[in-house]
N, C-alpha and C positions, 0 to 999 in steps of 0.2 A: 118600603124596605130598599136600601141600599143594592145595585146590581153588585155589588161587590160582596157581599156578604150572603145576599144572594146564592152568588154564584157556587161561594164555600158553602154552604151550607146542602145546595144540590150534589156537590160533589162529596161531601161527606159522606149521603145517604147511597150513589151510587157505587160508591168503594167498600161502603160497610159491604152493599148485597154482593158486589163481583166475590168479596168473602168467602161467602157463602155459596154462591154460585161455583164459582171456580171448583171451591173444597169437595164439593158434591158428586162434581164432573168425574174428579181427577180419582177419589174414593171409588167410585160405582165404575169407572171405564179405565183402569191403568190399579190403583191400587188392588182392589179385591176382584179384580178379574180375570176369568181361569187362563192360565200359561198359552200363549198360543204362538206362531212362528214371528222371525222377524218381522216381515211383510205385514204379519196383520200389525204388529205391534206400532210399525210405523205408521199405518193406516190410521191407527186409533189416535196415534198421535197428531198427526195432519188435520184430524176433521176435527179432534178436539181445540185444538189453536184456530181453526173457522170458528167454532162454536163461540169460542171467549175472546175472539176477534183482534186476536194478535193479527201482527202484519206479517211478521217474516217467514216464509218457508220452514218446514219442519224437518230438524236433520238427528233429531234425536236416536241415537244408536240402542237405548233398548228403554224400557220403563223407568230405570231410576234416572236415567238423563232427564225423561220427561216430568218425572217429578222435580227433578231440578230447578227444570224452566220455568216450568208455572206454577214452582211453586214458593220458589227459592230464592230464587234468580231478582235480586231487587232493581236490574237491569232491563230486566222485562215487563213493558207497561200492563202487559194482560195477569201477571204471576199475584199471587197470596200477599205476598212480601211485598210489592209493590202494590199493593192496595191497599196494605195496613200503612203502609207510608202515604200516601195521597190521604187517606181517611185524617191521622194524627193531621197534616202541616196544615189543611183545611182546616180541620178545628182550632189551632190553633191563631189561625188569622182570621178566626170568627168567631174568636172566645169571650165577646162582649154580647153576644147572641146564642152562644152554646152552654150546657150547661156544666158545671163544675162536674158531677157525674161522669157525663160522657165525656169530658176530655179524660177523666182519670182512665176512663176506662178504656179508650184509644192508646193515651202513653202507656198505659204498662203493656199491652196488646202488644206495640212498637218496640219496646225495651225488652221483650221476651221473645222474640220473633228467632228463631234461630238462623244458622246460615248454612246447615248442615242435619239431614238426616237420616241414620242407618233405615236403608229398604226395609227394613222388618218393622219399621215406626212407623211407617208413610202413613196408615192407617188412623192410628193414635193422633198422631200431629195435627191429621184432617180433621181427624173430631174436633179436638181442641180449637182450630181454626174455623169453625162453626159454631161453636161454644159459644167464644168471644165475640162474632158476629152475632148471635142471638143475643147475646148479653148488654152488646151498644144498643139495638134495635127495641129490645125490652127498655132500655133507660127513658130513651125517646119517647116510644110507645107510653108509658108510666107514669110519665112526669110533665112533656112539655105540653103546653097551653097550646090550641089545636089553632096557632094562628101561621103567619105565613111562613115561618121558622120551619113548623112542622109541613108545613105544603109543600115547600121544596127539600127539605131532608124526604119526603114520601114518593116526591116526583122523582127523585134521584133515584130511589131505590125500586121503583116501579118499572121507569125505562130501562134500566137496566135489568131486572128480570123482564121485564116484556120480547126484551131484545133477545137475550141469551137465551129462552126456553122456544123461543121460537125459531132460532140458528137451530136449536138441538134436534128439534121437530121435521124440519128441511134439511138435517145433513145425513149423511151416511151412516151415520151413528145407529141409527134407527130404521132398521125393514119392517115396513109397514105392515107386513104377513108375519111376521114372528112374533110369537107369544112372549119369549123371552127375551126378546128385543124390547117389546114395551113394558115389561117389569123393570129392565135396568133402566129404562127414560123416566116410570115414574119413579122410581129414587131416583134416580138422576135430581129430577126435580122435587125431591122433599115430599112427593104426593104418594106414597106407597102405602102407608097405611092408610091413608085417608082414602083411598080408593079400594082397599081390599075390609074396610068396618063396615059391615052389614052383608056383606058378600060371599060366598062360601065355595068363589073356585076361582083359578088363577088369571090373571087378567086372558079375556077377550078381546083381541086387538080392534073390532068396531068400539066397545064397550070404554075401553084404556084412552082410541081415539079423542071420543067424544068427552072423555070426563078430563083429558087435561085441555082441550081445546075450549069445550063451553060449559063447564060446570059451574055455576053460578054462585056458589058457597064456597069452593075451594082456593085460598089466595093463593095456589100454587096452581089453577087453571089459568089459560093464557083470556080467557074473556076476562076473567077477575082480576086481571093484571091492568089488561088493557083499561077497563072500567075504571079501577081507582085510577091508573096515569091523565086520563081522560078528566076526570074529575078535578082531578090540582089542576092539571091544564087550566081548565074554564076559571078558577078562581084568581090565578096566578100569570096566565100568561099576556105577555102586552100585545100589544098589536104587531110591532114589527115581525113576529111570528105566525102572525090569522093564518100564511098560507098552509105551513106545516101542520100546525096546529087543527085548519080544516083537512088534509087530507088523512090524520089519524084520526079523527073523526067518522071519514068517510068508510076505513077499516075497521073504525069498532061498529060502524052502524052493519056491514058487512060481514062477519065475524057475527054481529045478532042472527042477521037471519041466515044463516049456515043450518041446516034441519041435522039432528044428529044424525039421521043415518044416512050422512055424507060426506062427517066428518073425517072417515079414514080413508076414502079417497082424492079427500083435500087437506092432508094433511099438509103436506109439500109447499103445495102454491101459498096457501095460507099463511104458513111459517115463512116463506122467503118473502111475503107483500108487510106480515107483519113487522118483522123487523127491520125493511129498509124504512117504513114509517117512522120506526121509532127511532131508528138513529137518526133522521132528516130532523124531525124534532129536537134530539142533543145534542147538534153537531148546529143548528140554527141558534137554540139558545146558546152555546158558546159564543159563537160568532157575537151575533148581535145584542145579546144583554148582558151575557155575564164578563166580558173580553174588558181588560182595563184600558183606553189609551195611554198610549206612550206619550209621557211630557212635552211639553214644547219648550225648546230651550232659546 
């Protein structure tokens, strides 16, 4: 397969999930979260932009600035808006490998993206914005033939939740002794029911730990993240990556033998080792497979 094509096609699947990722964040930690003072507001806002790995400083004056930024703001590479925009132009320049489906289903995503939303919608919009994430992912999922197309649309969308549930895991967002610190991290991450079906009392922070760290059925635990990224890896990546590619390796084999009742005193480490792996991983294949040269004239 073509590194160019390639390249779009990993980028698709990672813009689908920032999607969803983001929407998740921005819903469970700023929209539906109870009123608190400036100070914390800002706080939420700062460790959220760690999380979803904007670069710039956080100067947002109250919640709805913040949903502006990340969500709005097609300006901002980490925002909603700007990830339905990267998702569409990828597909588009790899629409001989994409399927008619999901491009339709990208442009009207794109075409209906607003630029403006009343505070009392923020919620709604986020659903929506997950919706539509679910609904490209579902196409995917559905229809494409399980060859290398779908290994890096899968790799895309993998490091990028590997990355970002693992920032959420490591940042401030989450006190590891709070109960209800770890109810908003598993919606945070899509995993709240899934973790509270067969269960009959409210998350246990060892309990919560260990089931988004190593749960081995849940694709919103970080081993099952890491695991499937790990997998396209070995199918898909060339060699000019063996290094990265062995050192997240090295993480998932570490991450195996993690015993759960360790997991919530390694939550931290764990989370900041997993995620510089996996960026080292997407910031490598940029670099060197997927990067077009410039002409020679």
């Amino acid at each position: 397969m073509l590194s160019r094509l390639a390249g779009n096609v990993f980028h698709v699947g990672s813009a689908v999930e920032r999607t969803d990722v983001v929407a998740r964040l921005l819903d469970v930690y700023v929209a539906r979260r109870e009123p608190g003072t400036v100070d914390d507001d800002r706080l939420v806002a700062a460790e959220l932009r760690s999380v979803v790995g904007t670069a710039g400083p956080a100067r947002d004056a109250d919640r709805t600035a913040t949903i502006d930024a990340l969500a709005l703001d097609r300006h901002e590479p980490a925002s909603i808006a700007a990830a339905v925009g990267v998702a569409r132009d990828h597909a588009r320049r790899a629409r001989e490998v994409v399927s008619s489906e999901l491009w339709d289903c990208l442009d009207v995503t794109r075409s209906r993206m607003p630029r403006k939303i009343a505070p009392d919608r923020a919620h709604e919009f986020l659903g929506w914005a997950r919706e539509r994430s679910a609904l490209a992912i579902g196409v995917v999922e559905g229809d494409a033939s399980r060859d290398e197309v779908w290994e890096f649309f899968a790799l895309g969308r993998a490091l990028t939740r590997c990355a970002s549930t693992a920032r959420l895991l490591a940042s401030r967002l989450l006190e590891p002794d709070v109960v209800t610190s770890w109810s908003a991290a598993l919606r945070a991450c899509g995993a709240g029911e899934a973790f509270l079906r067969g269960r009959d009392h409210a998350p246990v922070p060892a309990d919560a730990a260990a089931f988004l760290l190593l749960d081995e059925h849940s694709p919103r635990s970080l081993r099952y993240t890491v695991h499937r990224a790990a997998e396209c890896l070995a199918d898909v990546a060339p060699a000019c990556v063996a290094d990265e590619v062995g050192d997240f390796a090295e993480v998932r084999a570490a991450l195996d033998a993690l015993p759960r009742e360790e997991a919530l005193g390694a939550v931290g480490a764990v989370g900041d080792r997993v995620a510089a792996a996996a960026d080292r991983v997407a910031s490598a294949l940029d670099e060197r497979v997927f990067s077009t040269a410039a002409p020679v004239l």
